[in-house]
C-alpha positions, 0 to 999 in steps of 0.5 A, spaced: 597 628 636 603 629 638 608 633 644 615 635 647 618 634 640 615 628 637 617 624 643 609 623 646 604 621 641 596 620 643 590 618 640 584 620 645 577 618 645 574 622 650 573 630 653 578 632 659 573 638 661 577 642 666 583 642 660 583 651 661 584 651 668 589 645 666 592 649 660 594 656 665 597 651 670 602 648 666 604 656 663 606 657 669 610 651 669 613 653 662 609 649 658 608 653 651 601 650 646 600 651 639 593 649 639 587 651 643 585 643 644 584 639 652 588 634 647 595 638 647 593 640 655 593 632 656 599 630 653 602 636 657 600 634 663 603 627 662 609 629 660 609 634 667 606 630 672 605 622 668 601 617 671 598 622 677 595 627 670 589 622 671 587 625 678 588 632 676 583 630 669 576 631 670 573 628 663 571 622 660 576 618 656 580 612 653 587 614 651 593 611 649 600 615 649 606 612 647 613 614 649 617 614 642 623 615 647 622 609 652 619 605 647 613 604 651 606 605 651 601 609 657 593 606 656 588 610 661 580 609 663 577 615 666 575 614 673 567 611 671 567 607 665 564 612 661 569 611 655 571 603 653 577 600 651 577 593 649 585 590 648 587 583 645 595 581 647 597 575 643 604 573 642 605 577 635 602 583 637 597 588 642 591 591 638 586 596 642 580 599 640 574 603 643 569 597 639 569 590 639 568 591 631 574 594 630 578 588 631 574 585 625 579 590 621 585 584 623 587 580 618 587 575 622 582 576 628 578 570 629 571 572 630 569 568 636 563 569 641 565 566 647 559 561 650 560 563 657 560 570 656 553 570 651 550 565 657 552 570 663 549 576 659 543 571 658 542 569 665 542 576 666 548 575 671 549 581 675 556 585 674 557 582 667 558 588 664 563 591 669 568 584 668 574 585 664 571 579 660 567 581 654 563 578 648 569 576 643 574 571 646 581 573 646 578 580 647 578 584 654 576 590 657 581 595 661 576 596 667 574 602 669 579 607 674 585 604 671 591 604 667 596 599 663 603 600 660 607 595 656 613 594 654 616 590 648 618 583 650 614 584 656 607 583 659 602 588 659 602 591 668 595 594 669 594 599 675 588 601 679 589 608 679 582 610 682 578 608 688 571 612 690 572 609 697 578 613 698 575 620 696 569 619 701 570 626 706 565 629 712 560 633 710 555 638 714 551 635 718 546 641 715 541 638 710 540 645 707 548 646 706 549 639 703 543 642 698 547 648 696 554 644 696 550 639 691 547 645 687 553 648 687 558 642 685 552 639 680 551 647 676 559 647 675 559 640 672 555 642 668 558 649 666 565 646 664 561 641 660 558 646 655 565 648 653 565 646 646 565 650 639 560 646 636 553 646 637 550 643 645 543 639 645 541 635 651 536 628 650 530 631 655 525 625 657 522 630 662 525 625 668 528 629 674 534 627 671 534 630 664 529 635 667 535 638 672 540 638 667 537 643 661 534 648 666 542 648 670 544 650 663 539 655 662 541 658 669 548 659 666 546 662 661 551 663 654 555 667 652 564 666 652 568 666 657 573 672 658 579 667 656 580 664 649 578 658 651 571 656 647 566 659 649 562 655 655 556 655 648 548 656 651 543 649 651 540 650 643 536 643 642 533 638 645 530 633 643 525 628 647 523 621 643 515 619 645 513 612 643 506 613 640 503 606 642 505 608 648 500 608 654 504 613 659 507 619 656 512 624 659 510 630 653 508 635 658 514 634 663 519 635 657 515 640 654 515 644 661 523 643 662 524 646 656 520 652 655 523 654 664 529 652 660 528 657 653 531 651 650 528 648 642 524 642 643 524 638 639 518 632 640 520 626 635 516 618 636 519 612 634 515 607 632 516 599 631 517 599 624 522 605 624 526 600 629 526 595 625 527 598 619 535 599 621 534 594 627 541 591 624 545 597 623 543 599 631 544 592 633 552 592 630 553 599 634 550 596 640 554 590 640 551 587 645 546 583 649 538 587 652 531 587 651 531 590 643 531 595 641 537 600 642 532 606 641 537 611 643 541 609 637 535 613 634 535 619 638 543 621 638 541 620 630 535 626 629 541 630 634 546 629 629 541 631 623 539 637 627 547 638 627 547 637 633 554 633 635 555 634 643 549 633 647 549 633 656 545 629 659 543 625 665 545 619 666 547 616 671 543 620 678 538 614 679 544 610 681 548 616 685 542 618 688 537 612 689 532 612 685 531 605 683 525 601 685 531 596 688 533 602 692 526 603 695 526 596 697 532 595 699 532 602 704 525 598 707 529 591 709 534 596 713 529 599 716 525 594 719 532 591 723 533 589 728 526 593 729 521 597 725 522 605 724 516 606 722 516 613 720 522 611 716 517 606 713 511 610 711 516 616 709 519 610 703 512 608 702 510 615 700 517 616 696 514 610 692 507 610 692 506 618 691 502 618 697 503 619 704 499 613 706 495 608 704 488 609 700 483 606 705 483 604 712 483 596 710 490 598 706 493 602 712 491 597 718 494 592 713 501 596 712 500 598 720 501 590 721 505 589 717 511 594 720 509 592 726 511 585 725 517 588 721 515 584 714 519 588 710 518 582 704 511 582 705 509 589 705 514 589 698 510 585 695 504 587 698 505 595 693 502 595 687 507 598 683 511 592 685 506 586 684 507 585 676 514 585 677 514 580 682 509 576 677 513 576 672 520 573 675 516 568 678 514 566 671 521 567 667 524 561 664 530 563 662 534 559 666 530 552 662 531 555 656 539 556 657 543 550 656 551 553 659 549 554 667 551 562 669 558 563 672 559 569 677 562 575 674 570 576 676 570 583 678 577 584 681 576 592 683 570 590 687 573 584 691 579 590 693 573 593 695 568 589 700 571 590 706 571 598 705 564 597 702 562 592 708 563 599 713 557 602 709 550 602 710 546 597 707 542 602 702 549 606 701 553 599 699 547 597 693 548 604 690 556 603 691 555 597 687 550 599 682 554 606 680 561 602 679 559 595 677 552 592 677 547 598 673 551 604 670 556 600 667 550 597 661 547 604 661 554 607 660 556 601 654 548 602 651 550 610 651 556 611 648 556 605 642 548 609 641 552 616 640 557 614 637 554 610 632 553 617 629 559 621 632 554 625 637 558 626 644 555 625 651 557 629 657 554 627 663 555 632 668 552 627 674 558 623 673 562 629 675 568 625 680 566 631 684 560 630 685 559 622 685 565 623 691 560 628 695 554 624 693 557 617 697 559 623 703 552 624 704 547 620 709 542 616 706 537 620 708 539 626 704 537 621 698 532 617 700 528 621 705 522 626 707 518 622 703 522 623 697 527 619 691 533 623 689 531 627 695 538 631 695 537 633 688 530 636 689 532 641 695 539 643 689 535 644 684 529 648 688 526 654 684 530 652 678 526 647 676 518 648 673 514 645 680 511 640 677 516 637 676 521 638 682 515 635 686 514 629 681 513 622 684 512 618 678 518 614 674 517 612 668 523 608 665 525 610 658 523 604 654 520 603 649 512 599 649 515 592 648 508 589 648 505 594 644 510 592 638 508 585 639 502 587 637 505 589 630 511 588 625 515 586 633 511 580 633 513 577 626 520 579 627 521 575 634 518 569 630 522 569 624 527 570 628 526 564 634 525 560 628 530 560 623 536 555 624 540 559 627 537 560 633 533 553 634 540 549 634 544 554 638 549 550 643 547 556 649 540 555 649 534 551 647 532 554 641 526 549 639 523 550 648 523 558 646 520 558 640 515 553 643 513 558 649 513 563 645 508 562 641 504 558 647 504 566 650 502 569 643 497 564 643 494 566 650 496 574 649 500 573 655 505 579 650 509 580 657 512 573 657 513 573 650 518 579 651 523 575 654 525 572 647 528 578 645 535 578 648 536 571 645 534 573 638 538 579 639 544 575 641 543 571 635 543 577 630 548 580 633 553 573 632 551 573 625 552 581 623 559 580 626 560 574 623 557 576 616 561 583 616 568 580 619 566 575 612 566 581 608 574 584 610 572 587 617 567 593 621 569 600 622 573 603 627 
């Protein structure tokens, strides 16, 4: 699109959604538009305010502006990363896009995984996903929260425009009023988010998360907003995905959101061999490297088939609100230094455990002694729900199996942030760091290139700048306390979500029964796969050792180490689909 004549050109991916309130500031300002779009608002805004348009966006977006006048050109990422944006300079050109697939539509791209960076994610290095580097060589990430700008004959500048730190204000010390200015902030979030003119659906797991999302929706209720803006359009679908092999189901707790919602559920399983059925078509969406497969990919699909392109959804509230096992963890460490606070100790186990003590006195002495003598490692290890967790690590050969050594993931921002982030508490700086660098980053890349990949667009109100900066204003305790996770969104959304619900414990992660596949069609796949030439004479890893232990597992039924095997051979088809397609005259774009 473009604006002021011809001068500004764009092309945006994203959503800015407080484009109405935008769009009356810059009338008044004498501003004139010909359409209805958050585009043309953007593009004014640029030309009123340039640079500084981006802290008065509340959105998600990549967008590149170009200035036919300056003959200059303006690159934006959105405060969190929601929207990537890859770049690669070379002497004769500067090329960006929103996929790494996209540069296979360049004549004269050479496909090239960089080593190091498949190694890293292999070693499963922490923050790899929030470092500039990525899979291709020659190919960078804008990071998150910053701007680039490039001129002919000269070197792109990039900026940090975006600093959560900076954005941290006193709250009332009143648990009760952070609750209301949580609630209130968090049903706006999701207000300005249902502005759309096309149908609205949400991914419902019957989580917390996902949960509070459909019944704030509910809550606001439809009809169109006394402007001529699009109408702020009612919740209309939901879709939950189940796994029938699975041995825990959320079915009922979906089932109870929608109905306190008055939203259409629709239930839809997913099975190993529907996954493998198109495992090469969600590998070249996802571009990148997990535990297989990406089963969203097949979530946002049934939305689109149900002509359902906007979707809200939860993501993002485990790490602004503590809701990780890590968390746990890490709030009964601190807990227990320099001494024991052993009401803070027994609330964090009932967070965790779902009980306020113990099952039996044998249980509860052992705990008691072991607050006693402040063994926080101890007692974590001593809790059920963390035992075969702790087993597993144990056991994981993955630093044998690989044969480049993991690097520590450059991420600049964080650097710039370590002081500040030292001044937090020990809890607030592993959520800080989860949120902007360690765990949302991968989410975010697996949400967008799953959605994407049928043009369903996802809109999360919990990464609201908003109430992500009020929820870094918050005590730990306001997330992590009373005996409950994620305690301040309960308390918001009291009354408003079914009981059940709101008073949950239990978490069950969105994945699907990896060793249950393994029993089935996952089973030959990972072993054809483990064993074709590729993967045996790989340079990163020792594709012959992990043939050898996989089958060694399989032999003993020991389905839970064989898992570990499917971030290789994902890797190993992923390089080869790009490859093949970069070989057949390039990707999509």
């Amino acid at each position: 699109m473009s604006f002021a004549n011809g001068q500004l050109w764009v092309t945006f991916n994203g959503e800015i959604y407080n484009y109405v309130e935008l769009r009356a500031e810059l009338e008044s300002r004498g501003h004139r538009f010909r359409s209805r779009s958050d585009t043309e608002v953007l593009l004014a805004a640029f030309a009123q305010w340039g640079a500084d348009c981006q802290q008065r966006f509340n959105g998600m977006w990549a967008f590149a502006i170009w200035d036919s006048r300056e003959r200059a050109l303006f690159i934006s990422r959105d405060r969190f990363g929601v929207k990537p944006l890859f770049y690669v300079v070379t002497p004769h050109r500067f090329a960006f896009a929103s996929e790494l697939k996209a540069f296979l539509a360049l004549a004269d791209f050479d496909v090239a995984f960089d080593p190091q960076v498949v190694a890293n994610r292999l070693h499963d290095v922490p923050m790899v996903e929030a470092a500039e580097s990525s899979l291709l060589q020659g190919v960078r990430k804008l990071p998150a929260g910053h701007y680039l700008r490039l001129r002919r004959g000269e070197a792109p500048t990039i900026q940090r425009w975006w600093t959560t730190l900076d954005h941290i204000n006193a709250v009332s010390p009143a648990y009760e009023e952070q609750a209301e200015e949580f609630r209130s902030l968090f049903i706006d979030a999701c207000r300005i988010r249902m502005r759309s003119d096309r149908r609205v659906g949400t991914t419902l797991s019957g989580g917390l998360d996902s949960s509070s999302v459909v019944c704030a929706l509910s809550r606001l209720g439809g009809g169109s907003m006394a402007t001529d803006s699009p109408s702020e359009r009612p919740l209309q679908f939901a879709v939950h995905t189940e796994f029938p092999e699975a041995q825990m189901s959320e079915r009922d707790y979906a089932v109870a959101a929608a109905s306190r919602a008055g939203a259409v559920l629709h239930l839809m399983p997913l099975t190993a061999q529907e996954v493998l059925s198109k495992i090469d078509d969600v590998l070249f969406a996802y571009e990148g490297i997990s535990t297989l497969p990406g089963v969203r990919w097949f979530t946002y699909r049934e939305l689109r088939r149900a002509d359902v392109p906007v979707t809200i959804d939860g993501d993002g509230a485990d790490e602004l609100l503590a809701g990780y096992s890590s968390h746990f963890q890490e709030a009964l460490r601190s807990s227990s230094r320099p001494f024991p606070q052993v009401a803070r100790i027994l609330g964090y186990y009932r967070a965790r455990q779902g009980t306020k003590y113990p099952g039996s006195w044998e249980d509860w002495l052992h705990l008691c002694g072991l607050v006693a003598r402040g063994y926080a490692d101890a007692l974590l290890r001593n809790l059920p729900a963390l035992r075969k967790q702790s087993r597993f690590a144990a056991e994981f050969p993955r630093r044998a199996w690989l044969r480049i050594g993991a690097t520590p993931s450059l991420v600049p921002a964080l650097q710039q942030d370590r002081d500040p982030v030292s001044k937090l508490s020990p809890l607030q700086r592993v959520l800080y760091e989860d949120f902007h660098y360690r765990t949302l980053p991968g989410i975010l890349r697996s949400v967008d290139r799953c959605s994407m990949a049928h043009g369903v667009e996802v809109r999360s109100p919990f990464l609201d700048w908003r109430l992500v900066c009020l929820a870094f204003s918050l005590p730990e305790t306001s997330k992590l306390g009373a005996g409950l996770t994620k305690r301040i969104l309960r308390s918001a959304m009291a009354g408003i979500l079914p009981p059940a619900i709101e008073k949950r414990t239990s978490k069950i992660p969105f994945e699907p029964p990896i060793e249950q596949w393994l029993r089935g069609p996952m089973r030959g796949f990972l072993l054809d796969n483990a064993s074709s030439r590729d993967f045996l004479h790989s340079p990163i890893w020792n594709g012959h050792a992990i043939r050898d232990d996989m089958e060694a597992a399989l032999r003993r039924n020991d389905l839970s180490f064989a898992t570990a095997i499917s971030p290789f051979v994902q890797a190993m088809r992923v390089m080869q689909l790009f490859k093949q397609r970069s070989h057949a005259g390039g990707g999509t774009a």
